[in-house]
Residue frames as qw, qx, qy, qz and C-alpha x, y, z in Angstrom:
[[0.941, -0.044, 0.263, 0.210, -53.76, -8.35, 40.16],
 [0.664, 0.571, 0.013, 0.482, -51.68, -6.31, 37.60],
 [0.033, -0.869, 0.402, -0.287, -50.38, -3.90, 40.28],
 [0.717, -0.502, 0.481, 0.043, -48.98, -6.86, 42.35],
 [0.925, 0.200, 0.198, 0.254, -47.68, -8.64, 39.51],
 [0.368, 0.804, -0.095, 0.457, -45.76, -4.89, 38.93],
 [0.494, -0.773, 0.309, -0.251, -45.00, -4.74, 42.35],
 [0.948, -0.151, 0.279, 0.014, -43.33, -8.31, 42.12],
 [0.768, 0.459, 0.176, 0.411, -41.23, -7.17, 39.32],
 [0.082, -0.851, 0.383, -0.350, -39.80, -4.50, 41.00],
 [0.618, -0.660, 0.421, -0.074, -39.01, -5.99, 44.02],
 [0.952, -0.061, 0.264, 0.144, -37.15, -8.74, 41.77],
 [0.624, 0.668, 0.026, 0.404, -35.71, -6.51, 39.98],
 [0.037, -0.843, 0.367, -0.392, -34.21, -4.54, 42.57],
 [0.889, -0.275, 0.364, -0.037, -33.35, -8.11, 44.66],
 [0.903, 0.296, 0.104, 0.294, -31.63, -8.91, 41.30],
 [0.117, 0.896, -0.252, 0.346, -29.61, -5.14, 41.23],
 [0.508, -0.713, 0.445, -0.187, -28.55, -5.72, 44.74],
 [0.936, -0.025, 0.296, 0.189, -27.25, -9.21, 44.17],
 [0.603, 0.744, 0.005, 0.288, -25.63, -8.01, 40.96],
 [0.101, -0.910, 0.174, -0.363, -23.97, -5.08, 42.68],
 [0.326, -0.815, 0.475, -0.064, -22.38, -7.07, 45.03],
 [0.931, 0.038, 0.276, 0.234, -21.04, -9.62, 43.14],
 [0.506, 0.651, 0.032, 0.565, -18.66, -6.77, 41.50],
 [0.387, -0.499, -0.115, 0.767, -15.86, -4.83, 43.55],
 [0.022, 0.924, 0.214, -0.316, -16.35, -1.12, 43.36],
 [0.486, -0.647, 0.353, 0.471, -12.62, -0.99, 43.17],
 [0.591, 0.177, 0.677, 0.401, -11.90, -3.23, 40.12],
 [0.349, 0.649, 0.675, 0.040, -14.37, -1.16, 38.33],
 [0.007, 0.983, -0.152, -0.106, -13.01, 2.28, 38.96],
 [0.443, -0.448, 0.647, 0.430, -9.59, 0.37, 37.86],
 [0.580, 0.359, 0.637, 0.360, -11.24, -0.44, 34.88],
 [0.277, 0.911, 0.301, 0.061, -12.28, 3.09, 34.04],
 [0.246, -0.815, 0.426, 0.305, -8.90, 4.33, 34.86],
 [0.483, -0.164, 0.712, 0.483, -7.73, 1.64, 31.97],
 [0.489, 0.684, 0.492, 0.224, -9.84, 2.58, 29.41],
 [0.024, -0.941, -0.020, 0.338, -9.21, 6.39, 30.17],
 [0.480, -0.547, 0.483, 0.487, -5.49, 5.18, 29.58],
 [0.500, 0.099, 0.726, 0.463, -5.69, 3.46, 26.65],
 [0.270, 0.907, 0.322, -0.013, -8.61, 5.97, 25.30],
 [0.234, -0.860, 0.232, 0.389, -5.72, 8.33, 25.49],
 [0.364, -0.492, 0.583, 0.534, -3.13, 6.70, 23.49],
 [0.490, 0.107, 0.658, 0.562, -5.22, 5.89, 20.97],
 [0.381, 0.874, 0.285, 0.098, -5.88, 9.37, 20.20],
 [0.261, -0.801, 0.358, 0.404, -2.41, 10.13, 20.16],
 [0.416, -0.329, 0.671, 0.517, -1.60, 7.89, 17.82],
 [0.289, 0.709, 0.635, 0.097, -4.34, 8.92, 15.95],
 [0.020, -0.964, 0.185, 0.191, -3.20, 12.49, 15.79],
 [0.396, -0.554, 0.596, 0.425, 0.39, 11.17, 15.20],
 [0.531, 0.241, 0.670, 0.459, -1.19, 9.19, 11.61],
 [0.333, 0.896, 0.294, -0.024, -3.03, 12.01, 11.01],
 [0.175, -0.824, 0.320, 0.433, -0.14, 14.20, 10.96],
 [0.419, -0.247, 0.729, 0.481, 2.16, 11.82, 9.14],
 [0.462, 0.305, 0.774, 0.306, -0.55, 11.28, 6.26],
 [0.324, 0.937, 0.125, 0.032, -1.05, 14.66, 5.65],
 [0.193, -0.785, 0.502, 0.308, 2.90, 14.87, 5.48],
 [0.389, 0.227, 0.824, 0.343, 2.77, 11.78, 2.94],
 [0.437, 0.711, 0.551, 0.005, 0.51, 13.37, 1.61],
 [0.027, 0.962, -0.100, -0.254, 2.56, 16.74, 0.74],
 [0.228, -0.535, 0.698, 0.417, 5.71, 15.02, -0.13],
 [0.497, 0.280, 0.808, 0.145, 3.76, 12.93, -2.58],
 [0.179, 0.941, 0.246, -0.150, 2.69, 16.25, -4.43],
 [0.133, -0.767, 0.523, 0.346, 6.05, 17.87, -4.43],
 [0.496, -0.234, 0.804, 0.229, 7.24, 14.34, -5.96],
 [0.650, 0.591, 0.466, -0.107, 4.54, 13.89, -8.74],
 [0.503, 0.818, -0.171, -0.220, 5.63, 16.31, -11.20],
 [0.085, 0.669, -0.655, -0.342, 9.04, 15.04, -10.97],
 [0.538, 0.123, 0.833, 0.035, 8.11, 11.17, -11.18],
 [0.605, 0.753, 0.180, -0.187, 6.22, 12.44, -14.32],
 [0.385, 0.796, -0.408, -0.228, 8.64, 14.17, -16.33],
 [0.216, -0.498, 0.812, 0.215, 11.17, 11.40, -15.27],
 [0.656, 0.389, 0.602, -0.235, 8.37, 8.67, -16.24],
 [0.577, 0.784, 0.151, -0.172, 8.25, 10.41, -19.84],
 [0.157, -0.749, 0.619, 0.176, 12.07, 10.91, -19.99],
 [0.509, -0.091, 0.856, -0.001, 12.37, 7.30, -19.62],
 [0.714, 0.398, 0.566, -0.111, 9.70, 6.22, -22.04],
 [0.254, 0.915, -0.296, -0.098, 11.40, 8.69, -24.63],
 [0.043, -0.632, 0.763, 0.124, 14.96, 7.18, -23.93],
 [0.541, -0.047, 0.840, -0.002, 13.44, 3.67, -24.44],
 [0.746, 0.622, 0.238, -0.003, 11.67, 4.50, -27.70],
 [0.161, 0.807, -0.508, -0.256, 15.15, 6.56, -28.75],
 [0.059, -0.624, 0.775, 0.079, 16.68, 3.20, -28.43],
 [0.712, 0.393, 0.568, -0.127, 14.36, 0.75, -29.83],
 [0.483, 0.849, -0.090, -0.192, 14.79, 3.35, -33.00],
 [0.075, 0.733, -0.676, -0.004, 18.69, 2.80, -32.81],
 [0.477, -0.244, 0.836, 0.117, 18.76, -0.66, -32.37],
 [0.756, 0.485, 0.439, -0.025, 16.31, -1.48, -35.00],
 [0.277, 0.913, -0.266, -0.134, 18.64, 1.10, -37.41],
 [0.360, -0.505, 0.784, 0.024, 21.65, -1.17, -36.19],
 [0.789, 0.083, 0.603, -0.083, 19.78, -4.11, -36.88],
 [0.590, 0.730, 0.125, -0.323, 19.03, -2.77, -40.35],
 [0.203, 0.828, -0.517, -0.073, 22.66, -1.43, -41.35],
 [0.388, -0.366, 0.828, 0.171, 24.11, -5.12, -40.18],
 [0.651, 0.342, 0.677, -0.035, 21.38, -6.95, -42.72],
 [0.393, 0.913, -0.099, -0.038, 22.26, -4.36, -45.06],
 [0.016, -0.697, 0.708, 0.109, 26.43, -5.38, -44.91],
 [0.646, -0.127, 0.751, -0.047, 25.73, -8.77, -44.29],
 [0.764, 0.506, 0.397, 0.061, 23.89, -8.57, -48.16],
 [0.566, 0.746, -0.327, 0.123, 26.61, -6.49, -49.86],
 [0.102, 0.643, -0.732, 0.200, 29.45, -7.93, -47.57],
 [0.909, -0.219, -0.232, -0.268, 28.48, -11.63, -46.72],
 [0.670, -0.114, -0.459, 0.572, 32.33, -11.93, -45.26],
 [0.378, -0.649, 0.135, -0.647, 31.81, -8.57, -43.28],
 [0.589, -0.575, 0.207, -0.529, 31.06, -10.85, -40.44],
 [0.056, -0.407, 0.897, -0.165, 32.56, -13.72, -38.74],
 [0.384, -0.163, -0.755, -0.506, 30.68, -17.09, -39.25],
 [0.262, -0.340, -0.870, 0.242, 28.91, -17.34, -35.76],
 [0.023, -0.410, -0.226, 0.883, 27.68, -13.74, -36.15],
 [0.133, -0.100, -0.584, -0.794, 25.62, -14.60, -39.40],
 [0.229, -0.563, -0.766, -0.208, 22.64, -16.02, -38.21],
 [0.117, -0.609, -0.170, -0.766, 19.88, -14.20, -37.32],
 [0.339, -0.131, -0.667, 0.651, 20.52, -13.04, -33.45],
 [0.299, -0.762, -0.556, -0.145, 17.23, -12.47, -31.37],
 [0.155, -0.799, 0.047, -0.579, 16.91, -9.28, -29.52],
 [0.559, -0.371, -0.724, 0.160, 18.30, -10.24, -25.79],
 [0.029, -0.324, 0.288, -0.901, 17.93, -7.01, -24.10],
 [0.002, -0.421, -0.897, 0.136, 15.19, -7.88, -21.23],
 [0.058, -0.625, -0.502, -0.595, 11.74, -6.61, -21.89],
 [0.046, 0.072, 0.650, -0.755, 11.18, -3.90, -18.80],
 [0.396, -0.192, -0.181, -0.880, 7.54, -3.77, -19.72],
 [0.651, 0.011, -0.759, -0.029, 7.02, -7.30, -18.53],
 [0.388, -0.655, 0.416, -0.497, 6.23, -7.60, -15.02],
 [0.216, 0.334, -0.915, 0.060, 8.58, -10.18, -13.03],
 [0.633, -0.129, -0.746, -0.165, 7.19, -13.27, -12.00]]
């Protein structure tokens, strides 16, 4: 009984192939493999083309570091130089203002808030 029931399952199974088979052009199919091929193609080209480019990002990003540094440090340097110099400013006017109280025109007495903008802030 178990070889016929194996025998039965072949023969459906190869009844089912054959059906299968011809419910699918040959043609189509070998048109399909000729589109993948295509497309398989380009995208390892343009794979090869990112690679390239991101190991060329990647070099010019190197070359660049040191100087973005130093400038980075420059900067922070020229912004503490001039914090120092404005507070010094500040100082020397609150210093005239008490030995010279006319020194200054009257809309220039009160006390005038910093309005330089803050660059540490990030914008909104």
């Amino acid at each position: 009984m178990e070889e016929s029931g194996k025998e039965e399952l072949g023969a459906a199974s190869a009844e089912f192939s054959r059906q299968f088979k011809s419910l699918i052009n040959a043609d189509d199919i070998e048109s399909l493999k000729q589109m993948q091929h295509l497309i398989l193609g380009r995208l390892q080209d343009s794979n090869a083309v990112l690679s390239h480019f991101n190991d060329f990002s990647e070099n010019c990003f190197a070359e660049i570091m040191a100087d973005f540094s130093k400038n980075t440090r420059l900067l922070r340097s020229m912004k503490s130089d001039l914090d120092h110099v404005f507070q010094k400013l500040r100082s020397i006017k609150s210093k005239l203002l008490a030995t010279y109280p006319d020194a200054f025109p009257d809309g220039s007495t009160s006390e005038v808030l910093d309005r330089r903008p803050d660059l540490e802030v990030p914008l909104p």
